[in-house]
C-alpha positions as CSV (number, residue, x, y, z in Angstrom):
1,X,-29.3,19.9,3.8
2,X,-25.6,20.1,3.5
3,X,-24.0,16.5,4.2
4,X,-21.3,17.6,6.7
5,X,-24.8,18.6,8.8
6,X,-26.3,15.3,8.6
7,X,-23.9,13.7,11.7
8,X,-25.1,16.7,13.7
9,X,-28.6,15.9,13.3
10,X,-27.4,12.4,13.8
11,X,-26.0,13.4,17.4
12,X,-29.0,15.5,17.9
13,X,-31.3,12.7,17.6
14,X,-29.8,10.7,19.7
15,X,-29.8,13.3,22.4
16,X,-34.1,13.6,21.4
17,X,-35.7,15.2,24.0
18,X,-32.7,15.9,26.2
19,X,-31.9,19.9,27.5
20,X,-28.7,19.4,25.6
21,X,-30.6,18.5,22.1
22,X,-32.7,21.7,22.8
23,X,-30.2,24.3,23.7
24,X,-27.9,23.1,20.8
25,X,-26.9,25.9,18.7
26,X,-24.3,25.2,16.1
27,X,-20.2,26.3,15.6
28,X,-18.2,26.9,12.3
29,X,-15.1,25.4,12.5
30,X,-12.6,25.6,9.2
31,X,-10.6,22.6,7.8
32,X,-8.0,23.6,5.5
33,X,-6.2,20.9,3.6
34,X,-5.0,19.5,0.2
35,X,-7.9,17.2,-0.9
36,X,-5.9,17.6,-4.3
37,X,-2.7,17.6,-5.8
38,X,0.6,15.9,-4.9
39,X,0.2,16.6,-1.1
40,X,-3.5,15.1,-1.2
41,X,-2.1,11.4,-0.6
42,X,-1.3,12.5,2.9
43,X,-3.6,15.1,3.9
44,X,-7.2,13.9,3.0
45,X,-6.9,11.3,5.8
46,X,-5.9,14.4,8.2
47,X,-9.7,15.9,7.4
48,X,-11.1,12.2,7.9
49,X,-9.7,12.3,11.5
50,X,-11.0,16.1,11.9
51,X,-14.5,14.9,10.9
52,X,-14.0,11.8,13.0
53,X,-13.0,14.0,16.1
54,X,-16.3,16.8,15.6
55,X,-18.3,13.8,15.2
56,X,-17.5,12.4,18.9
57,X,-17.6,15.8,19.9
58,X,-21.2,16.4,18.6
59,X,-22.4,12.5,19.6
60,X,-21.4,13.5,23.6
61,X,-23.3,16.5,23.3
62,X,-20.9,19.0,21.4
63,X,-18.9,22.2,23.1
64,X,-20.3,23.5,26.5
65,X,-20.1,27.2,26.6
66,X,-22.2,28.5,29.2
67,X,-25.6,26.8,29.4
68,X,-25.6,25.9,25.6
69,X,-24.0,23.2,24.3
70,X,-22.5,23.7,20.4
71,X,-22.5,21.3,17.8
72,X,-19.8,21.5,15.2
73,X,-20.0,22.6,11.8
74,X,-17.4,21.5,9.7
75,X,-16.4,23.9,6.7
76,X,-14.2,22.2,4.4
77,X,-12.0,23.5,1.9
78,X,-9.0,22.3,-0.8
79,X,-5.5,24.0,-0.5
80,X,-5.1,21.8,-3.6
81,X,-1.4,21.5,-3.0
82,X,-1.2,25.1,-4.3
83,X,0.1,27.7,-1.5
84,X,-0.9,30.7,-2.7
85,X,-4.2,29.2,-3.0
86,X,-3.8,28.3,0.6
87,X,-3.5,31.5,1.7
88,X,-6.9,33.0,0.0
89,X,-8.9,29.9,1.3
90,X,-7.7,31.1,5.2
91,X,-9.1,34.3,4.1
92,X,-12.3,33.0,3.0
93,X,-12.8,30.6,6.0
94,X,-12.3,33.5,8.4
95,X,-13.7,36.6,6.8
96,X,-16.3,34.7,5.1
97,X,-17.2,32.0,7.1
98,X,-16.8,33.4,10.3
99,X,-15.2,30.0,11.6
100,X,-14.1,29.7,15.0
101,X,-10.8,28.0,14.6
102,X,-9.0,26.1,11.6
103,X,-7.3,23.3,11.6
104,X,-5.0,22.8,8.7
105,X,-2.0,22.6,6.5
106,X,0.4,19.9,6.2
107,X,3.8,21.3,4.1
108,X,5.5,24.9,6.4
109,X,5.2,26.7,2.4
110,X,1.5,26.2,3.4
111,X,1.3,27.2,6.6
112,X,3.8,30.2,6.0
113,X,1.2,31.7,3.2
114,X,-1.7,31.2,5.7
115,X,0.3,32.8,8.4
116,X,-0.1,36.7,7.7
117,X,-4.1,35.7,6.8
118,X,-4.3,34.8,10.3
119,X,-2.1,37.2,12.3
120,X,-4.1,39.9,10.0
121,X,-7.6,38.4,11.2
122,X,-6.0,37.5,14.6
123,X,-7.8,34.0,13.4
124,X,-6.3,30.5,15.1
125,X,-4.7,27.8,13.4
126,X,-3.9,24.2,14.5
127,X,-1.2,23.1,13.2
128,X,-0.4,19.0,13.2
129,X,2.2,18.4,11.1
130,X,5.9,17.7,11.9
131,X,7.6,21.0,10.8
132,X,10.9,22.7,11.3
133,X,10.6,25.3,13.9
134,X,12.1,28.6,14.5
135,X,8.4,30.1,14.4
136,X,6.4,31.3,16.5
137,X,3.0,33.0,16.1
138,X,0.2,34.1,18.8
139,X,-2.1,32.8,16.2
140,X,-1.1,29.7,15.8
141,X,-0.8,26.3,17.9
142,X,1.2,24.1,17.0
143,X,0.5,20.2,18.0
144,X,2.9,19.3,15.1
145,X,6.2,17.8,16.0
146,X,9.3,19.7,16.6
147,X,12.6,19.4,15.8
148,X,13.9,18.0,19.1
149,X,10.8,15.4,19.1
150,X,11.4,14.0,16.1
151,X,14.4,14.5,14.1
152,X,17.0,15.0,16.7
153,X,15.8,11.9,18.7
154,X,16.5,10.0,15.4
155,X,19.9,11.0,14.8
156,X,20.9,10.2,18.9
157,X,18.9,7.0,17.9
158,X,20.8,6.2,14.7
159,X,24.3,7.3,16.7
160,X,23.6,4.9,19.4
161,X,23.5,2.0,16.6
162,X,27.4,3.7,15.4
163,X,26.1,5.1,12.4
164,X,28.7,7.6,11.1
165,X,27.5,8.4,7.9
166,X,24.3,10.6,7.1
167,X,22.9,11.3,3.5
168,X,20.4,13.9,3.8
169,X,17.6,14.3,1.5
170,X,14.1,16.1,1.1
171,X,12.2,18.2,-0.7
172,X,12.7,21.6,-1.8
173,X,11.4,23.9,0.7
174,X,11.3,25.7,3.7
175,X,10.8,22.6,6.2
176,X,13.5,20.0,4.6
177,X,15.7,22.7,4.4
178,X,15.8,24.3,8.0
179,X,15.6,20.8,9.6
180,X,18.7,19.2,7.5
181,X,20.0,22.6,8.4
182,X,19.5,21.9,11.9
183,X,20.7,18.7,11.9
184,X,24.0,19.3,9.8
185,X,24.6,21.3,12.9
186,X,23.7,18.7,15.2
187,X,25.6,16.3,13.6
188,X,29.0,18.5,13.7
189,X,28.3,19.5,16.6
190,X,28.2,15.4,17.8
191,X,32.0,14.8,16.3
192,X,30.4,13.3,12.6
193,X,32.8,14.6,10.1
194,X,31.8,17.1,7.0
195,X,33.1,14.6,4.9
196,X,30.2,12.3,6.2
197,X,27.3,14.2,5.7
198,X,26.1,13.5,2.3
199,X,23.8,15.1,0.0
200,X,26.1,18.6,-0.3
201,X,26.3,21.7,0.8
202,X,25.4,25.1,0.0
203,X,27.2,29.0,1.7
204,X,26.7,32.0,0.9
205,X,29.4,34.7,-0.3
206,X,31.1,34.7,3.0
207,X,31.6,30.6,2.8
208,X,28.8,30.3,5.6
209,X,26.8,27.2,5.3
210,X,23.2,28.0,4.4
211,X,21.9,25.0,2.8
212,X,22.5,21.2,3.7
213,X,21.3,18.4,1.7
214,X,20.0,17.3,-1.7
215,X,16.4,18.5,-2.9
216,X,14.0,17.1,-5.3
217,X,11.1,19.7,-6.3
218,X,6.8,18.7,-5.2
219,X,5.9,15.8,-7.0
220,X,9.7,14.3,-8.6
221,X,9.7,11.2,-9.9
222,X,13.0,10.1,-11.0
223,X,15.1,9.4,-7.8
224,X,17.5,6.4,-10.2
225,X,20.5,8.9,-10.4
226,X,19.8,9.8,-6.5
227,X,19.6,6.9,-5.2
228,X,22.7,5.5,-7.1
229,X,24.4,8.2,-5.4
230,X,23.5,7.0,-1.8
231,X,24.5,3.6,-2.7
232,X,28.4,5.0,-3.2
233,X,28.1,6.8,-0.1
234,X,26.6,3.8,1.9
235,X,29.5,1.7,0.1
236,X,31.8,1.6,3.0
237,X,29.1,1.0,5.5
238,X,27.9,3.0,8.6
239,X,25.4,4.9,6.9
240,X,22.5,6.2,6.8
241,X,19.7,8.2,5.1
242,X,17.8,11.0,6.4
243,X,14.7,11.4,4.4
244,X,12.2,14.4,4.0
245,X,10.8,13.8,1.3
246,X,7.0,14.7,1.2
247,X,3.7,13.6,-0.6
248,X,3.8,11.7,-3.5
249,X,7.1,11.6,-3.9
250,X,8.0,8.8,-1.5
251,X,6.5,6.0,-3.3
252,X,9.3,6.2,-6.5
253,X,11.8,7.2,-4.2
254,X,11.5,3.5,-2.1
255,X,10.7,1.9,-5.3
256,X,13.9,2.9,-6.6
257,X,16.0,2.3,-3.3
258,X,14.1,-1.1,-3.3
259,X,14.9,-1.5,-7.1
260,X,18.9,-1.0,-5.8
261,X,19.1,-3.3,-3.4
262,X,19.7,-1.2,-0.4
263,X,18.6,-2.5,2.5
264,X,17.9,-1.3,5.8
265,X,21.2,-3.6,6.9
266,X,23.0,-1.8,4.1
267,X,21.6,1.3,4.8
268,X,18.5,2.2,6.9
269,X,16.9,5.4,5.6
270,X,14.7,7.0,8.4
271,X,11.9,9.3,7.6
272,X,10.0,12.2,9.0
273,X,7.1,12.9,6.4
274,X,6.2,9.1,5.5
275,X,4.1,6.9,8.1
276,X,1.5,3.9,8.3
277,X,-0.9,6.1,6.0
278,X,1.9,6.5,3.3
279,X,3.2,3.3,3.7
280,X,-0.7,2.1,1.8
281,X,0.9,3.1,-1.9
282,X,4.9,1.6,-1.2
283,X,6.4,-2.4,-1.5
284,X,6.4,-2.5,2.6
285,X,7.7,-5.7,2.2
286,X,10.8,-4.8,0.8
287,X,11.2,-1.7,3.6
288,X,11.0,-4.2,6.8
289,X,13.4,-2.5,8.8
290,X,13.4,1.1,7.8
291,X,13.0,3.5,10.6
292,X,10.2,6.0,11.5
293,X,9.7,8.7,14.2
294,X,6.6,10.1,15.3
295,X,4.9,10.7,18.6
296,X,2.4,8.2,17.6
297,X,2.3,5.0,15.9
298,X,-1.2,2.6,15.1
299,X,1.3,-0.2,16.4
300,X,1.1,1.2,20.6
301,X,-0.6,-1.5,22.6
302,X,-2.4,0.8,25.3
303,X,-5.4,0.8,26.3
304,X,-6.5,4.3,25.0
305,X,-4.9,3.4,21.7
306,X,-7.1,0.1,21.4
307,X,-10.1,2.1,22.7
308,X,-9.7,4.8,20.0
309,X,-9.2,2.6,17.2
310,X,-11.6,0.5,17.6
311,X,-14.1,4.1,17.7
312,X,-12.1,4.9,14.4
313,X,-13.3,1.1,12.5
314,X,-17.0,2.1,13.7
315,X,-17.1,5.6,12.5
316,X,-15.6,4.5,9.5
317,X,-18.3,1.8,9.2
318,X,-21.2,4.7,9.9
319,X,-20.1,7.8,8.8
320,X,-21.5,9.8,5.5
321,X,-19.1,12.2,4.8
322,X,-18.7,12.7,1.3
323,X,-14.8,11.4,0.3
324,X,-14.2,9.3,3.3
325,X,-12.6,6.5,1.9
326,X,-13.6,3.4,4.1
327,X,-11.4,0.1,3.6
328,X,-8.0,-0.4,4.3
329,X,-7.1,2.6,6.3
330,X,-4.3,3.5,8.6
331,X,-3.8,6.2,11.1
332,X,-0.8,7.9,11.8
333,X,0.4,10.2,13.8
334,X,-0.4,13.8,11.8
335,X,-4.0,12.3,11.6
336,X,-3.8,11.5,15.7
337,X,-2.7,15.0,16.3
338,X,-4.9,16.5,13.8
339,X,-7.1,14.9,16.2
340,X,-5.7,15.4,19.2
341,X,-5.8,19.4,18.4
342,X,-9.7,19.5,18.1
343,X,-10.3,17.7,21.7
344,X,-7.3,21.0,22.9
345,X,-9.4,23.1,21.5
346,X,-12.8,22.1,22.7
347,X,-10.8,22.3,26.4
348,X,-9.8,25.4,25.7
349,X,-12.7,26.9,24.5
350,X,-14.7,25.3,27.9
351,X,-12.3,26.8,29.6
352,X,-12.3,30.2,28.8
353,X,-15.9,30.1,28.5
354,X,-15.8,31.8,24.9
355,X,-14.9,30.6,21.5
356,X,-13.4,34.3,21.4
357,X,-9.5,33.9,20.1
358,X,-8.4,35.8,22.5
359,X,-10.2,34.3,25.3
360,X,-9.4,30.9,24.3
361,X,-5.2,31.6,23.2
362,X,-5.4,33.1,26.7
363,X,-6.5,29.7,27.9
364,X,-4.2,27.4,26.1
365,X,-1.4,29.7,27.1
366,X,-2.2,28.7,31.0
367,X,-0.4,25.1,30.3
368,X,-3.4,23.4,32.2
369,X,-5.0,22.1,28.6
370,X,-4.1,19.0,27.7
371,X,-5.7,15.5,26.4
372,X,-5.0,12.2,27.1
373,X,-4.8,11.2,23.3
374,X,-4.0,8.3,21.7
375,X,-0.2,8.8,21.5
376,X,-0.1,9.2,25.2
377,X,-0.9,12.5,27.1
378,X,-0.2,16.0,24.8
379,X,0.1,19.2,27.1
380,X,0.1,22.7,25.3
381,X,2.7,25.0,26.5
382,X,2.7,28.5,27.0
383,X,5.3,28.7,23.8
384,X,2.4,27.7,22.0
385,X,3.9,23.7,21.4
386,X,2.8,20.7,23.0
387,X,4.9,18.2,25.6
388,X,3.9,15.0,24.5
389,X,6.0,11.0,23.7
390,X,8.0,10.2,21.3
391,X,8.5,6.9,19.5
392,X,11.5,5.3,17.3
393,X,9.8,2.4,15.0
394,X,10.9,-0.2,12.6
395,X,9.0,-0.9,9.2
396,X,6.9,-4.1,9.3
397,X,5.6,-6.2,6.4
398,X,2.4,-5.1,7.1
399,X,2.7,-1.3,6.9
400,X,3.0,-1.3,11.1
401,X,5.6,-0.2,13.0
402,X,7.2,-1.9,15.7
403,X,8.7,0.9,18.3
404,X,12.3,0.5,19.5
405,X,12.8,3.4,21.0
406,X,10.2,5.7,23.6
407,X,10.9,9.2,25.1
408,X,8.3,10.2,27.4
409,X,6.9,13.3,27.7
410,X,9.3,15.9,25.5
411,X,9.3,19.4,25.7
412,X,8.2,20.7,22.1
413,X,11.3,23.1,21.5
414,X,10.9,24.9,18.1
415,X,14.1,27.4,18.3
416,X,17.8,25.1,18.0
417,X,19.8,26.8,15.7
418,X,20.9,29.8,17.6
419,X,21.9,27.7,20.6
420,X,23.6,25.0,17.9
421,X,25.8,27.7,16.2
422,X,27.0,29.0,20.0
423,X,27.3,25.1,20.7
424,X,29.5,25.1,17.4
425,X,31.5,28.4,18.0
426,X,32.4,27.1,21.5
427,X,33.6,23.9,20.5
């Protein structure tokens, strides 16, 4: 018997001699992530919260279509940190498999080489990862942060504290690039000088900026020359660092702005790709004070917060899925709406009546699914993003965050940069 079954039998057991037990017919339902690789420190734990979520599923009797209930069957694969290898497990998970949904990807490279798998397939893809926006697919749903609920609420966050300097930073690819892009705009556009946005610039023949930032490549190591470079920046004060960096990466990157002796008073760096699950591998006590921003953080005293992790610490405790590593875990917020996105989903599908894609897009497009999650309540709108908090937070000691800053229920707006540029122009 396969081991991702056992929980289902588990759940089945429990329901022993109940119509639900006896009508329970079973689901595929794809997870596609790096269990592998440089991206794998952040994206096995987003599988752990997948399982974690089609285990409660399964224990309160699984998906109700009709008059049968569904269990779900987990099929797991490894991107492997490799996107082209990305894009041929999608196509083996829905030609193959026959899953239902998937829910995957962390990095946009990722996503992006999946994309055409699932427009192709007309397959659907839950995406939970904070990402760049200026995308939008009728395959895909996207819990994931956008630009304006994460990024752009930093930088009004970081302005309101007089910062005037901003050294932006990430890694070399398509998500870094368009949201430093964005926000070079952004910052222009709220009276911060060229001359104080660091990291350089990049134009095309025609002198139009096409590139904003400095990039490391998947997996750097030696951030000493980097980081030295801040330091000068951040020498006549008022700055701060933008970081999207991703995977691996960030632990020798804050080792090294540690090993300077930049502080968050010097200079607070606030990052978009690095949370309480990252924090695990890095010196959090010489980060107190750096700044996060998510639309969840382990740190929220509410009550459904409290409720949900103390479900998490059982499962944990029970569970036997292969992998699942058990002690000293965190949960952040791609792991919440990784989680989050499966409880949509399972609305949806009830909805609709059908696990049919169609059937069920059709049904998140009505703006009537949502889940009161964790984070606080996540709606999905009819441009295929979710309205849902978001939260400012300082580093503590312990790898927590304490929130300074709450925006309730915003708008996920993935296109900015046409409406920056005739911001700009009209300036």
């Amino acid at each position: 018997m396969k081991k991702h079954l056992l929980p289902l039998l588990a759940a089945c057991m429990a329901f022993a001699g109940s119509t639900i037990c006896k009508a329970a017919d079973t689901i595929k339902v794809g997870v596609l992530h790096s269990l592998s690789g440089t991206m794998a420190i952040s994206e096995t734990s987003l599988r752990d919260a997948l399982l974690f979520a089609f285990d409660e599923i399964n224990k309160a009797g699984g998906i109700k279509v009709g008059d049968k209930s569904y269990m779900i069957e987990p099929v797991i694969v490894d991107g492997a940190s490799n996107w082209p290898l990305f894009a041929e497990k999608a196509k083996q998970l829905l030609e193959e498999d026959k899953v239902a949904v998937v829910f995957g990807c962390w990095t946009s490279v990722s996503r992006k080489s999946v994309l055409p798998v699932f427009e192709k397939d007309n397959g659907l893809l839950f995406y939970p990862v904070q990402y760049e926006g200026e995308e939008l697919s009728k395959n895909i749903f996207y819990t994931a942060e956008a630009v304006n609920q994460q990024a752009t609420p930093a930088v009004d966050y970081l302005l309101a504290q007089g910062k005037k300097k901003f050294y932006l930073i990430g890694t070399d690819y398509v998500y870094p690039q368009t949201t430093n892009l964005i926000l070079y705009k952004y910052l222009l556009l709220h009276g911060i000088s060229l001359e104080n946005i660091g990291g350089g610039l990049r134009k095309d023949d025609s002198g139009k900026v096409i590139s904003a930032g400095k990039y490391t490549p998947f997996g750097h190591t030696d951030y000493q020359q980097i980081v030295s470079e801040i330091k000068q920046f951040a020498a006549s004060g008022d700055a701060c660092v933008i970081n999207t960096i991703n995977g691996d990466s960030n632990v020798p990157f804050f080792k090294e702005v540690a090993a300077a002796g930049l502080t968050p008073a010097d200079c607070p760096v606030v990052s978009f790709s690095l949370a309480e699950d990252e924090l695990r591998a890095l010196p959090t006590k010489d980060l107190v004070g750096e700044l996060g921003c998510w639309t969840y953080f382990m740190s929220l005293n509410t009550p459904e917060n409290k409720a949900f992790l103390g479900r998490w610490d059982s499962w944990l405790k029970e569970e036997n899925h292969p992998g699942v590593v058990k002690e000293k875990r965190a949960v952040d917020s791609p792991m919440v709406l990784s989680y989050d996105g499966a409880y949509l989903w399972k609305a949806a599908v009830e909805k609709a009546g059908s696990f049919d894609v169609d059937k069920v897009r059709e049904a998140l497009e009505s703006e009537t699914i949502y889940f009161d999650g964790p984070g606080g309540k996540i709606t999905i709108n009819k441009n295929h993003h979710a309205t849902k908090n978001v939260y400012i937070g300082e580093t503590r000691a312990n790898g927590q965050f304490k929130i300074v800053k709450s925006y309730d229920q915003v708008f996920g707006e993935p296109f900015l940069l046409k409406g920056l540029d005739e911001k700009l122009a009209a300036k």
